[in-house]
C-alpha positions in Angstrom: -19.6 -79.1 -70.3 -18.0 -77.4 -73.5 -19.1 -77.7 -76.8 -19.0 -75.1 -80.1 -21.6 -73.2 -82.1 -21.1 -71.8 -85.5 -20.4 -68.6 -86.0 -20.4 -67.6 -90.0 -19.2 -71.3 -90.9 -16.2 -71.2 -88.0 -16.5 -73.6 -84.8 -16.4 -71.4 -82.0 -15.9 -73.1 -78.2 -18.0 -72.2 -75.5 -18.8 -73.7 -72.2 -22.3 -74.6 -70.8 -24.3 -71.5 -69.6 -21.9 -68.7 -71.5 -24.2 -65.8 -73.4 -23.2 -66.5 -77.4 -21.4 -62.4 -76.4 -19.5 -64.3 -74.2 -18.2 -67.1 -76.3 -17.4 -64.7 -79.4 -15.6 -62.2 -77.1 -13.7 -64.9 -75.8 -12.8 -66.0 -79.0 -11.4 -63.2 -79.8 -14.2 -61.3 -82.1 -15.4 -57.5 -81.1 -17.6 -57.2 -84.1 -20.4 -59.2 -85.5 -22.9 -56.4 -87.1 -22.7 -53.1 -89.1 -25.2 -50.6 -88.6 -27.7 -50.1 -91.2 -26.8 -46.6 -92.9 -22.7 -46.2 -92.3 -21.9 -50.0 -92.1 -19.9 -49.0 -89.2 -18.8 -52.8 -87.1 -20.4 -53.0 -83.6 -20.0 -56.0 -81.0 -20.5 -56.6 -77.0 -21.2 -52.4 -75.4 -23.5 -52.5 -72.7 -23.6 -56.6 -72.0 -26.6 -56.2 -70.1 -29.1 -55.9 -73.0 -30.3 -52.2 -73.1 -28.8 -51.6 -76.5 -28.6 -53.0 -79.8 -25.2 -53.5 -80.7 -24.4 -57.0 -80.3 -27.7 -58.2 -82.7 -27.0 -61.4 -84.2 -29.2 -63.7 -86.5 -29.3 -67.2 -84.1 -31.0 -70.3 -86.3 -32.5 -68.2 -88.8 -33.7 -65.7 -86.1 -33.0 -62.0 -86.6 -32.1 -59.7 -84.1 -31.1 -61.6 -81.1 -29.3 -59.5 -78.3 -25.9 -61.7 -78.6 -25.3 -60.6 -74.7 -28.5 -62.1 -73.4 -28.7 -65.3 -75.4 -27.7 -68.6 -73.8 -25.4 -70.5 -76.5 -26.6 -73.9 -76.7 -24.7 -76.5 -78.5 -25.4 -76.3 -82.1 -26.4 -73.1 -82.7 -26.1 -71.7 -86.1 -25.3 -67.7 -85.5 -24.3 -65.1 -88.4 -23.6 -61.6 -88.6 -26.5 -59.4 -89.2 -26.4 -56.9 -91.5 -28.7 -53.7 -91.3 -32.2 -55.3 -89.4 -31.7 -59.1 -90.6 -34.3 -59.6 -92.6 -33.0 -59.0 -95.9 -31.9 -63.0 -95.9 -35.3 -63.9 -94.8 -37.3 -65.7 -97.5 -40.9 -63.7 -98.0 
């Protein structure tokens, strides 16, 4: 089964039991967050979910390890800047 998710506003495809990782790699996208202090781009670097670099916000949820996270259809992902939760309504 294919279907897309959204990825800051653009469709992106993906195919039923890909990581949401796996879909923006194969879209061609390496970055999706900056670090907090240097605002340096980071994307996919260990894959397997020991470090931090591929954080995205998924449905309004900060901080979700992009290389663990099944895409299922509809989801709503954006970059995440610094932690995430500076979008977050208090």
């Amino acid at each position: 089964m294919t279907f897309t998710i959204s990825f800051d506003g653009r469709d992106v495809p993906c195919r039923e039991g890909w990581t949401i990782g796996a879909a923006l790699t194969a879209a061609g996208m390496r970055s999706w967050r900056t670090t907090r202090r240097e605002g340096r781009p980071r994307g996919l670097f260990c894959g397997i979910g020991i470090c931090f670099d591929c954080l995205v916000t998924v449905n309004g949820r900060p901080s979700v390890r992009a290389c663990l996270a099944v895409a299922r259809p509809g989801d709503v992902v954006r970059t995440q800047k610094g932690t995430g939760h500076d979008d977050l309504a208090c």
